[in-house]
Biopython code that builds the backbone (N, CA, C, O; Angstrom):
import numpy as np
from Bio.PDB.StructureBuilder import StructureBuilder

atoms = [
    (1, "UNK", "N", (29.882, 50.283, -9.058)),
    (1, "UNK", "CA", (29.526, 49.906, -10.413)),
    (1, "UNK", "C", (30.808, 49.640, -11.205)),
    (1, "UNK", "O", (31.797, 50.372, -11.207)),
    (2, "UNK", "N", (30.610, 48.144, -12.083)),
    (2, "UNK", "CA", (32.047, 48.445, -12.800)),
    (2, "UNK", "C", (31.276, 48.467, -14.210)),
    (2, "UNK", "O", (30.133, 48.070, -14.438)),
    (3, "UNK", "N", (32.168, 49.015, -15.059)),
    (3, "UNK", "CA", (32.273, 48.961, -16.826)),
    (3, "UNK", "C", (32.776, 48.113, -17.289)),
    (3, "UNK", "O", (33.695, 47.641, -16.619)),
    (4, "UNK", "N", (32.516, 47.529, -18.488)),
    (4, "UNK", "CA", (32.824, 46.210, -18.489)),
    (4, "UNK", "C", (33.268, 46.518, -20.392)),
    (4, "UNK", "O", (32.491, 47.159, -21.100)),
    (5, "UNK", "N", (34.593, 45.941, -20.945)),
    (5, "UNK", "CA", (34.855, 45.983, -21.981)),
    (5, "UNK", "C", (34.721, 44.250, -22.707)),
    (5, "UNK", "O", (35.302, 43.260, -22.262)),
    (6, "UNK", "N", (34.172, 44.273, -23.419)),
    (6, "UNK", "CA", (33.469, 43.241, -24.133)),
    (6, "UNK", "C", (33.638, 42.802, -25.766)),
    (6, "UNK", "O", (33.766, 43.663, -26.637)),
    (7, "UNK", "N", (33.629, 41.960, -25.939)),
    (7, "UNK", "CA", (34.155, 41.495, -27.616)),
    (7, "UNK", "C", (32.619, 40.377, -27.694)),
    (7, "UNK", "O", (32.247, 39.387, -27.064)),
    (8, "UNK", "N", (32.218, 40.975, -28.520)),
    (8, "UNK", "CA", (31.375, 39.854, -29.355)),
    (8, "UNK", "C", (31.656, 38.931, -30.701)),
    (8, "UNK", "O", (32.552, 39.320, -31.450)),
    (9, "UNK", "N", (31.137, 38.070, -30.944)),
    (9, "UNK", "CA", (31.539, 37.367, -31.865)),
    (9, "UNK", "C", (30.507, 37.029, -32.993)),
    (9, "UNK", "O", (29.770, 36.068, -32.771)),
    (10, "UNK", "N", (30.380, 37.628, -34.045)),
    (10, "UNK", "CA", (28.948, 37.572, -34.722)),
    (10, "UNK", "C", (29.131, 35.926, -35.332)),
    (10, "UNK", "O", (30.239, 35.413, -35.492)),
    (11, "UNK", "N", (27.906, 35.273, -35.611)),
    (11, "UNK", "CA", (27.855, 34.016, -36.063)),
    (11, "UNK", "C", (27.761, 34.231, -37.641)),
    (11, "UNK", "O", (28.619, 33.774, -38.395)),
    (12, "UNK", "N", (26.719, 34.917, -38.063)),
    (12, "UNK", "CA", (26.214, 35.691, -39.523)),
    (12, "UNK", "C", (27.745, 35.786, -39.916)),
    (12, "UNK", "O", (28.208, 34.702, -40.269)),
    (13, "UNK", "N", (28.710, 36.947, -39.934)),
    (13, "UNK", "CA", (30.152, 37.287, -40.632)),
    (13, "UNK", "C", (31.275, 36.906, -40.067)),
    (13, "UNK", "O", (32.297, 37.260, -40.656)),
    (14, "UNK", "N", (31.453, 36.016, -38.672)),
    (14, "UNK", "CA", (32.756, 35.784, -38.266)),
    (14, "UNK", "C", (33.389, 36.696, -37.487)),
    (14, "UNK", "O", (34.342, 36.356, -36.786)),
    (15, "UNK", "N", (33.021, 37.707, -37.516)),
    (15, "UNK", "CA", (33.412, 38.825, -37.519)),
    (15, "UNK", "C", (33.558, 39.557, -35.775)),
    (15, "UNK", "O", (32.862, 38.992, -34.932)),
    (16, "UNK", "N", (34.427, 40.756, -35.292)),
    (16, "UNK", "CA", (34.455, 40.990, -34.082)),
    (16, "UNK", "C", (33.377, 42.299, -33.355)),
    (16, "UNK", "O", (33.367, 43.355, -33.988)),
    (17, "UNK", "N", (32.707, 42.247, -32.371)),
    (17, "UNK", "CA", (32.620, 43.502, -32.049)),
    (17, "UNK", "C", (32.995, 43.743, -30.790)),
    (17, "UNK", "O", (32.839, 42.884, -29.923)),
    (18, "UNK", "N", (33.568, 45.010, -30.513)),
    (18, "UNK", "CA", (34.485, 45.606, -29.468)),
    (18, "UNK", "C", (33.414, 46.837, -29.058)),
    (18, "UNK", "O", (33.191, 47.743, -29.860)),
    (19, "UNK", "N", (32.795, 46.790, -27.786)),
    (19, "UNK", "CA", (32.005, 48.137, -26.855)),
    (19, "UNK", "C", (32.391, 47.887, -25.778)),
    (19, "UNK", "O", (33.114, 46.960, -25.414)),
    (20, "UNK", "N", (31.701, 49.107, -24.914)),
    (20, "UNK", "CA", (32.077, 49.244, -23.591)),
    (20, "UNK", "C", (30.532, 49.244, -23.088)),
    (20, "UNK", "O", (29.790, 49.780, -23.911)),
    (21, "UNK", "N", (29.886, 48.765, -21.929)),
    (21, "UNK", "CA", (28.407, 48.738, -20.757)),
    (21, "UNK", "C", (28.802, 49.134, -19.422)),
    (21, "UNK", "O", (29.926, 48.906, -18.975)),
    (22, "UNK", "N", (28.179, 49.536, -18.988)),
    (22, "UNK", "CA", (27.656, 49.444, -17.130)),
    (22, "UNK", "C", (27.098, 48.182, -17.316)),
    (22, "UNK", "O", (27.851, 47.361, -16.792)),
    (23, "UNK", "N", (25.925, 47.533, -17.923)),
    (23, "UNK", "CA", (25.482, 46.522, -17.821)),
    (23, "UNK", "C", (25.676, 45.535, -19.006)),
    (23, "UNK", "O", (24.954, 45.523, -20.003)),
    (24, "UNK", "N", (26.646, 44.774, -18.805)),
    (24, "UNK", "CA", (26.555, 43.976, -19.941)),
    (24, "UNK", "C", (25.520, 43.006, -20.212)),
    (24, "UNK", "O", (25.278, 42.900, -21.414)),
    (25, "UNK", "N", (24.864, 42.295, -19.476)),
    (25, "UNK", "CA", (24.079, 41.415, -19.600)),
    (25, "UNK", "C", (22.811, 42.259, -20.833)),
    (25, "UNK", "O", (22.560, 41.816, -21.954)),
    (26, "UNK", "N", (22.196, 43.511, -20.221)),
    (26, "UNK", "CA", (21.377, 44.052, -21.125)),
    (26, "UNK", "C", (22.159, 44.756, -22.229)),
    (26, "UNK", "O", (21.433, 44.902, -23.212)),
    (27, "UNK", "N", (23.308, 45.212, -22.399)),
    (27, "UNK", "CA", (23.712, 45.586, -23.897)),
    (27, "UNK", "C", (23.706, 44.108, -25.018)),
    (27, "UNK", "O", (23.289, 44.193, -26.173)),
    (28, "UNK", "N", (24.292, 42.691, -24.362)),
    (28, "UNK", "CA", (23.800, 41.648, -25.036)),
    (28, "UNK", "C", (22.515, 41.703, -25.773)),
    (28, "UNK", "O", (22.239, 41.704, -26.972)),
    (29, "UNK", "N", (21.778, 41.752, -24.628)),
    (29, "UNK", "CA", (20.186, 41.519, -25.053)),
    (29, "UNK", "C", (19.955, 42.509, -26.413)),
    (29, "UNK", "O", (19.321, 42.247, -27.435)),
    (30, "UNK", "N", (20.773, 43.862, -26.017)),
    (30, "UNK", "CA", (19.940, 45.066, -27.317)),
    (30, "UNK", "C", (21.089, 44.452, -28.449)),
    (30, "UNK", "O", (20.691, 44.197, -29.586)),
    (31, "UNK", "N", (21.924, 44.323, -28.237)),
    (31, "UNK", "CA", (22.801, 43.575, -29.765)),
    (31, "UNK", "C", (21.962, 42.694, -30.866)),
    (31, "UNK", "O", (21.571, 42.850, -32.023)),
    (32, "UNK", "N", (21.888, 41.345, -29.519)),
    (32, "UNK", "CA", (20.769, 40.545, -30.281)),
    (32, "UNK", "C", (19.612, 40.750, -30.743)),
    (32, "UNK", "O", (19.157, 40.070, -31.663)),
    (33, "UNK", "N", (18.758, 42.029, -29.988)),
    (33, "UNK", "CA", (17.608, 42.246, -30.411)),
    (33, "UNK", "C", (17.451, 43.136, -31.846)),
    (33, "UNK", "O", (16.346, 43.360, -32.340)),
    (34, "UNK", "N", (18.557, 43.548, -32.363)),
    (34, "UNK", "CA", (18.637, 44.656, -33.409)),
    (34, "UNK", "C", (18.424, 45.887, -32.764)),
    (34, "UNK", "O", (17.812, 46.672, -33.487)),
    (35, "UNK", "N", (18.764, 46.400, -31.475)),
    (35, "UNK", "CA", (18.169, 47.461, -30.774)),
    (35, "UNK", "C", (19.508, 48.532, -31.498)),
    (35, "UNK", "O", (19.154, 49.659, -31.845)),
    (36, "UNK", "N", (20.765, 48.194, -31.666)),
    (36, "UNK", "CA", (21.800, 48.596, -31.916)),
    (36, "UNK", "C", (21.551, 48.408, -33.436)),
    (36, "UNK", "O", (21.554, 47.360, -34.082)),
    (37, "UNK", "N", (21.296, 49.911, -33.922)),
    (37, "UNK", "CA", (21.152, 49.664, -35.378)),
    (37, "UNK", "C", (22.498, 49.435, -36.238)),
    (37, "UNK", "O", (22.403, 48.938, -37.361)),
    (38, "UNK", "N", (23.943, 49.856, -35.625)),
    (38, "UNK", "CA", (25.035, 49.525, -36.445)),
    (38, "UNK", "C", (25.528, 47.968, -36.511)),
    (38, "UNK", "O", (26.387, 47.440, -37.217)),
    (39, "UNK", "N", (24.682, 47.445, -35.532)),
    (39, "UNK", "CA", (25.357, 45.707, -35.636)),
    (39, "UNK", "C", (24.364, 44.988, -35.732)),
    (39, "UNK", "O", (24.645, 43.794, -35.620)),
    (40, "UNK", "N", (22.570, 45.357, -36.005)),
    (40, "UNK", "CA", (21.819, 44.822, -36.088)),
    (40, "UNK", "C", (21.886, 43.875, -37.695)),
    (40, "UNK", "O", (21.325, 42.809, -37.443)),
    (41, "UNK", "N", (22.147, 43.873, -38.546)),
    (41, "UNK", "CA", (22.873, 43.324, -39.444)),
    (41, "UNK", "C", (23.679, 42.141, -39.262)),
    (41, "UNK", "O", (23.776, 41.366, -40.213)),
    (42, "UNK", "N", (24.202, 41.920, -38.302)),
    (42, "UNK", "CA", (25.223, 41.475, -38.109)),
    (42, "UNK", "C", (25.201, 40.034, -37.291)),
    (42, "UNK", "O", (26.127, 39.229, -37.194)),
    (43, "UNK", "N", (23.585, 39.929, -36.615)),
    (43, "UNK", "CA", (23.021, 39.072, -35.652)),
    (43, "UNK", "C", (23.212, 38.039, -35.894)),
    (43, "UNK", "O", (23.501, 37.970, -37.088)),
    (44, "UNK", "N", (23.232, 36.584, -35.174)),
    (44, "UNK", "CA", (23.487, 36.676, -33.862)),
    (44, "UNK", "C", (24.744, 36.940, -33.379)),
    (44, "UNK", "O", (25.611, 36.491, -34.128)),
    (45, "UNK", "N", (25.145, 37.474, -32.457)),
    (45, "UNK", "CA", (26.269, 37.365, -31.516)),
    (45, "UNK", "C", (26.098, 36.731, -30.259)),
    (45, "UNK", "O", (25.114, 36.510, -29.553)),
    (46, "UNK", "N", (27.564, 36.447, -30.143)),
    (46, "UNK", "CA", (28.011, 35.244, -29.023)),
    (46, "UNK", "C", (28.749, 36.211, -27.797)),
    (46, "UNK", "O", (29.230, 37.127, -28.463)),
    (47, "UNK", "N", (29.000, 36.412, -26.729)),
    (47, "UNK", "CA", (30.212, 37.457, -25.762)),
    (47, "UNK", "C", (30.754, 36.032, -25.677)),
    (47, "UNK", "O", (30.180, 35.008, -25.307)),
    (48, "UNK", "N", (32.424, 36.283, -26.257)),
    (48, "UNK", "CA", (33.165, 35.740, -26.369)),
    (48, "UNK", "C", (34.088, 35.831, -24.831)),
    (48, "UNK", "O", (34.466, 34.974, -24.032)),
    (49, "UNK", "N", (34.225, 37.444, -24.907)),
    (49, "UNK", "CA", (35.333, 37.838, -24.028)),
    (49, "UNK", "C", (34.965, 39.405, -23.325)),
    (49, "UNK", "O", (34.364, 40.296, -23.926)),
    (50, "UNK", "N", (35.417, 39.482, -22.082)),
    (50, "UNK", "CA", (34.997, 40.619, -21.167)),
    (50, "UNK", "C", (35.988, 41.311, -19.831)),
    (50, "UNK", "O", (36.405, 40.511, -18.994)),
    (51, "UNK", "N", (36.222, 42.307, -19.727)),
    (51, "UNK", "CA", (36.800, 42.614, -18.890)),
    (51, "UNK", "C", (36.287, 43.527, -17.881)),
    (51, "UNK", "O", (35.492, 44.277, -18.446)),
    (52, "UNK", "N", (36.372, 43.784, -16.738)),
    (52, "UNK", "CA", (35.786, 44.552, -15.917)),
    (52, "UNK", "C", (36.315, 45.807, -15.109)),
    (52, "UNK", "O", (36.634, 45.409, -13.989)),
    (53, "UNK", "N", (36.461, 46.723, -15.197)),
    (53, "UNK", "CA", (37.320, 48.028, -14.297)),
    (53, "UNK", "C", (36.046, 48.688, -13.696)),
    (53, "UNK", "O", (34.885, 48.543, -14.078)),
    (54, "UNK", "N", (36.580, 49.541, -12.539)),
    (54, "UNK", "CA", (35.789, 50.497, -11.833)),
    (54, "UNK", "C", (35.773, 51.351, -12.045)),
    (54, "UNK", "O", (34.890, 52.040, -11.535)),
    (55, "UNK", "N", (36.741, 51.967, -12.964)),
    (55, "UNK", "CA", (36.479, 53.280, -13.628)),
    (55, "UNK", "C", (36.294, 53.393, -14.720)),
    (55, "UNK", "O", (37.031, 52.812, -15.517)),
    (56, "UNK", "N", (35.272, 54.158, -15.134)),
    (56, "UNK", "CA", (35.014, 54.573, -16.822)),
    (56, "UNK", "C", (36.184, 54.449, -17.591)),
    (56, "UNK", "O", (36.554, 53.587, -18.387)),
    (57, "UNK", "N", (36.735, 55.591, -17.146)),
    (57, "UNK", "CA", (38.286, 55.957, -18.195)),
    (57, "UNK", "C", (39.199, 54.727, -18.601)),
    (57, "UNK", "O", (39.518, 54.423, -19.750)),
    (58, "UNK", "N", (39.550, 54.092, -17.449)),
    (58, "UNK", "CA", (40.096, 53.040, -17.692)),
    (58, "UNK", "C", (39.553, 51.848, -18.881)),
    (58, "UNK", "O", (40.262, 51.316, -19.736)),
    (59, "UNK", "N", (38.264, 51.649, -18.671)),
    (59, "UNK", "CA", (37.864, 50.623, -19.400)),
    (59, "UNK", "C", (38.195, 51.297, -21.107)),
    (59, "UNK", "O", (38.734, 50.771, -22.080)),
    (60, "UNK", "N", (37.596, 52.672, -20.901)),
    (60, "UNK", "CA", (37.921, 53.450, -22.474)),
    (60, "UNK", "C", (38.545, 53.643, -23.130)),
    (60, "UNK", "O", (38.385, 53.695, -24.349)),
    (61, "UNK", "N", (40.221, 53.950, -22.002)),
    (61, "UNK", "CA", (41.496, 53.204, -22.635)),
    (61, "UNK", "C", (41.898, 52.196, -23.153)),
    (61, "UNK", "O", (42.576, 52.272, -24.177)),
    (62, "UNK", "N", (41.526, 50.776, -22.478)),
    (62, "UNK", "CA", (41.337, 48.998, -22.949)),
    (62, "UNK", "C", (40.721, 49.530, -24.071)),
    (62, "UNK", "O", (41.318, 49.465, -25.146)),
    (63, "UNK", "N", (39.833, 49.948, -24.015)),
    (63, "UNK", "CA", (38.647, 49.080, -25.178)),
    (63, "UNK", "C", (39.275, 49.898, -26.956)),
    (63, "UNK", "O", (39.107, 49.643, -28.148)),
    (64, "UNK", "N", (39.968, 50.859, -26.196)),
    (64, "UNK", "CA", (40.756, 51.906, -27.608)),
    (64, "UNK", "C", (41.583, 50.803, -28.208)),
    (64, "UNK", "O", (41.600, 50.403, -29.372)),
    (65, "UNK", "N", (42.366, 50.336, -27.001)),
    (65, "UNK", "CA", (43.901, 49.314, -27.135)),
    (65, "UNK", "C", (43.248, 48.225, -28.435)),
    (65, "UNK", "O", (43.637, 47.952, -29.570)),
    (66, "UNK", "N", (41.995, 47.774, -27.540)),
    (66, "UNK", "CA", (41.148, 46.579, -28.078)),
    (66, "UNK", "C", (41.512, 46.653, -29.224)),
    (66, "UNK", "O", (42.293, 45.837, -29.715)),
    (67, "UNK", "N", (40.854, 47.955, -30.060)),
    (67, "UNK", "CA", (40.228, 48.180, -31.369)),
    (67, "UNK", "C", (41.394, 48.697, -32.599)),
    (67, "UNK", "O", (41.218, 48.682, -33.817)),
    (68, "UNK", "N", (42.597, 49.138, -31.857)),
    (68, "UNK", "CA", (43.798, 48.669, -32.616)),
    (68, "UNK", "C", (43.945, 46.819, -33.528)),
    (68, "UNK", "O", (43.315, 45.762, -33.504)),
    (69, "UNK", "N", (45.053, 47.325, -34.156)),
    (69, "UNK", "CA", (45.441, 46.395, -35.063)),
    (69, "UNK", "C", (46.109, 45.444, -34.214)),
    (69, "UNK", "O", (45.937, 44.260, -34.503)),
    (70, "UNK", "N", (47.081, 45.815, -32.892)),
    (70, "UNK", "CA", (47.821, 45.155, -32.290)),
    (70, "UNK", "C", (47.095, 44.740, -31.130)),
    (70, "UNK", "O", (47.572, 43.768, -30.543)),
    (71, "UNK", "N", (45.744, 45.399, -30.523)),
    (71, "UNK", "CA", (45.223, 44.509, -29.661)),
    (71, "UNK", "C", (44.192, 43.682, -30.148)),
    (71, "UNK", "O", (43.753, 42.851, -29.353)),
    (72, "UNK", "N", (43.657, 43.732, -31.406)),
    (72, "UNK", "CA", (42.566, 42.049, -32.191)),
    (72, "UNK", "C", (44.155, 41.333, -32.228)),
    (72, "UNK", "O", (44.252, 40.109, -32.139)),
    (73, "UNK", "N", (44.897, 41.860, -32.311)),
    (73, "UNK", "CA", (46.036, 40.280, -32.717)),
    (73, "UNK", "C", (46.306, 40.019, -31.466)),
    (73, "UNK", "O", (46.825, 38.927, -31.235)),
    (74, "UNK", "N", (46.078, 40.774, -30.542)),
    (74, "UNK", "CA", (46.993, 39.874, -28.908)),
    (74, "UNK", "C", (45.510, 39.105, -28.556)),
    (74, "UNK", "O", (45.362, 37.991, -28.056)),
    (75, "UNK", "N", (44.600, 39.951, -28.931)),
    (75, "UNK", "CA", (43.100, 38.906, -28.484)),
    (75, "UNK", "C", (43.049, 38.081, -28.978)),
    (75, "UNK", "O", (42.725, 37.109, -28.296)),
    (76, "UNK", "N", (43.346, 37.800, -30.644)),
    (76, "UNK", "CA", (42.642, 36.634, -31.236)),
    (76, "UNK", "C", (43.854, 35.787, -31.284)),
    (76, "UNK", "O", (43.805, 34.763, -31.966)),
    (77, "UNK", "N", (44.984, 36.103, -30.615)),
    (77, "UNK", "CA", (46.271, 35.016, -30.162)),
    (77, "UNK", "C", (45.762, 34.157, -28.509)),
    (77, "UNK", "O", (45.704, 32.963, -28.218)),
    (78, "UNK", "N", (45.470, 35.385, -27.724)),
    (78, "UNK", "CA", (45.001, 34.730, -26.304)),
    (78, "UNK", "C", (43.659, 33.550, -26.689)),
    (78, "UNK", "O", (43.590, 32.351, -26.419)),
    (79, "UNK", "N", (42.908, 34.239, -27.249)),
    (79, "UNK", "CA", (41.596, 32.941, -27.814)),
    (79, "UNK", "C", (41.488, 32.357, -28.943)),
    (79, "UNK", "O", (40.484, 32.077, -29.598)),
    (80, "UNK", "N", (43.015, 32.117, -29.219)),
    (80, "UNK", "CA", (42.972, 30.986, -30.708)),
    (80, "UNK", "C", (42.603, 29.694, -30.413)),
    (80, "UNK", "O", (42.360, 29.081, -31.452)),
    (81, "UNK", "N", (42.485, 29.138, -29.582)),
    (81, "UNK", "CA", (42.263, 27.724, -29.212)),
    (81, "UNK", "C", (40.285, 27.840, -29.257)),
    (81, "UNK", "O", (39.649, 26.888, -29.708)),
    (82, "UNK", "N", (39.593, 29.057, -28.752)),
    (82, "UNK", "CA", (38.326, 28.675, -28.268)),
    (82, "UNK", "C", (37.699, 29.403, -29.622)),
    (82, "UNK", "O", (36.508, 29.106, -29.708)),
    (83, "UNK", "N", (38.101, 30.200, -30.624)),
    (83, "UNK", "CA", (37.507, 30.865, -31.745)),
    (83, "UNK", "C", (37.967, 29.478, -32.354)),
    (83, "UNK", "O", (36.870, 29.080, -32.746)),
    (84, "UNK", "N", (38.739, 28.615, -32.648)),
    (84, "UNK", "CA", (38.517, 27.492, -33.545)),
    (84, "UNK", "C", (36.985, 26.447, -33.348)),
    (84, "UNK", "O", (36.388, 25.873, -34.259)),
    (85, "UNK", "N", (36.745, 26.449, -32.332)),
    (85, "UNK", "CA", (35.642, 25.571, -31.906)),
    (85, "UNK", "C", (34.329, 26.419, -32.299)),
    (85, "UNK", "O", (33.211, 25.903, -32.278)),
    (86, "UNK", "N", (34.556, 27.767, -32.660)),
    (86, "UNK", "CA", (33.267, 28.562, -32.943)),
    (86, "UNK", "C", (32.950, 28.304, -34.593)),
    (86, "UNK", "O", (31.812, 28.379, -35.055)),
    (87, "UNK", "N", (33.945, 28.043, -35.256)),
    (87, "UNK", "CA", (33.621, 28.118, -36.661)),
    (87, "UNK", "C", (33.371, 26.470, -36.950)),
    (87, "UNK", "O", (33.247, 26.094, -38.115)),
    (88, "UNK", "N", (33.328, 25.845, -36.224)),
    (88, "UNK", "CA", (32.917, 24.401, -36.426)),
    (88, "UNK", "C", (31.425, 23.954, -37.082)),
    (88, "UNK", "O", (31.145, 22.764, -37.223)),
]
sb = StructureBuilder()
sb.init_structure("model")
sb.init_model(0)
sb.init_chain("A")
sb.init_seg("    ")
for serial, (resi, resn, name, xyz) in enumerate(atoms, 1):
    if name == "N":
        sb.init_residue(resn, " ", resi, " ")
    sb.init_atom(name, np.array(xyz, "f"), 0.0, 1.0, " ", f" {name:<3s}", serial, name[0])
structure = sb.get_structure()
């Protein structure tokens, strides 16, 4: 099984979200569905970006890095070219 660290991209605020799944395909689904009452607000989201490790811990470390100030700026530097085409 891997864990998978994930960035969504809400359409509604522009805005980022950073979690961690075993299954990403169904944490999508509960995002979009409002199943997730802290981002149900926030709908729709897009998975922009994803990473995959085999161990829990590891991904929990990334996804900490993620949610720093200095890893949204190394992310939204690596996908400045494909977040321009989203706000179109």
């Amino acid at each position: 099984m891997f864990y998978y660290i994930y960035i969504l991209y809400s359409l509604k605020d522009h805005k980022f979200y950073t979690g961690i799944s075993h299954d990403l395909r169904k944490r999508l689904k509960e995002h979009n569905s409002g199943k997730n009452i802290s981002t149900s607000y926030r709908r729709p989201f897009k998975l922009i970006y994803y990473e995959a490790y085999p161990l829990k811990r590891d991904a929990q470390a990334r996804e900490v890095y993620l949610k720093t100030s200095m890893g949204k700026r190394v992310l939204k530097k690596q996908l400045s070219n494909y977040l321009l085409t989203l706000d179109r």
